[in-house]
N, C-alpha and C positions, 0 to 999 in steps of 0.2 A: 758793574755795568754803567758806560756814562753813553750819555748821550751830546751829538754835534749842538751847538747853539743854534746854528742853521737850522737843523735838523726838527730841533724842536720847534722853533720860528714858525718853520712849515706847515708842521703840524697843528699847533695853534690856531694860524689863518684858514687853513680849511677850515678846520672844526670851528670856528666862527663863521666862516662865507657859509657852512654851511646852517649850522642855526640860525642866520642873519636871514636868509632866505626860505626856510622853512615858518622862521615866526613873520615876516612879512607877509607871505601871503595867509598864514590864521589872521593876522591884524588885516588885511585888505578883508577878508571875508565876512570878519566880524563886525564890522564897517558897514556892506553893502549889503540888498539883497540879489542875491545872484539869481538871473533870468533863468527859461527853463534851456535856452541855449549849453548854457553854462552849467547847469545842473546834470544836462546828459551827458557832456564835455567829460567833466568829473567824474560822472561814475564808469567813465568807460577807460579813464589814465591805468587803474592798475591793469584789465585786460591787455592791455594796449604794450604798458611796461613786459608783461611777460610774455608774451608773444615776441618783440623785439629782442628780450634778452635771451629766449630758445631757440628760437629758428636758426640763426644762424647757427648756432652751434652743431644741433640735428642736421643740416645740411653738411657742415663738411665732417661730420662724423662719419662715414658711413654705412654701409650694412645695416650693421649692429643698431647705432641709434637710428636709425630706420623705421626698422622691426618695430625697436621699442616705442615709439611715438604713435608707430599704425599701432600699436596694440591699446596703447593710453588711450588713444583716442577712442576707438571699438569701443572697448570696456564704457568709456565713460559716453559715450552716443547711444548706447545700448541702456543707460540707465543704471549702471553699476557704480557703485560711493566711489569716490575719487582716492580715498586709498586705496580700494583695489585696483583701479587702475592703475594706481604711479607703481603699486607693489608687480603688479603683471606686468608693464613696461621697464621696469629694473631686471623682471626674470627673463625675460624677451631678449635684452641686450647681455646680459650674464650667459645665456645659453649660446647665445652667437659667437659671442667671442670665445665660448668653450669649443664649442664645433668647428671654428674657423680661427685659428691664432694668426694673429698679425706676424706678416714676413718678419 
């Protein structure tokens, strides 16, 4: 298997922009101290990441991932550990699409 020079190129520069930008902001951090602005900012990026990177999808899924997200969510508002709920919202969406198969 060979690989394009391009090909690799590519992939290098990502993989550099992206550690270049990853240790920059640990070196900014380490650096400064960060206000309590900044601190709630932060704790709130990875909610913030998963929600953007779910929603859409749950939205144009539909029925099925539906079901399955009212149920995660149930489960998990109700107080139930969050495996059971992602395990109940995989069964939610597994049972839908049994009962209802895509045209």
């Amino acid at each position: 298997m060979s690989i394009a020079p391009d090909v690799l190129l590519a992939i290098l520069g990502m993989a550099a922009a992206t550690y270049a930008i990853r240790a920059g902001g640990l070196f900014l951090l380490s650096r400064a101290t960060p206000g309590p602005f900044l601190e709630a900012w932060l704790k709130h990026i990875p909610g913030a990441m998963f929600v953007a990177l779910v929603v859409p999808t749950v939205f144009a899924g539909g029925p099925a991932l539906w079901g399955g997200a009212a149920a995660t969510i149930l489960i998990a508002r109700l107080g139930g550990p969050l495996p059971l709920s992602l395990a109940l919202g995989v069964a939610v969406v597994a049972l839908v699409r049994w009962l209802v198969p895509l045209p």
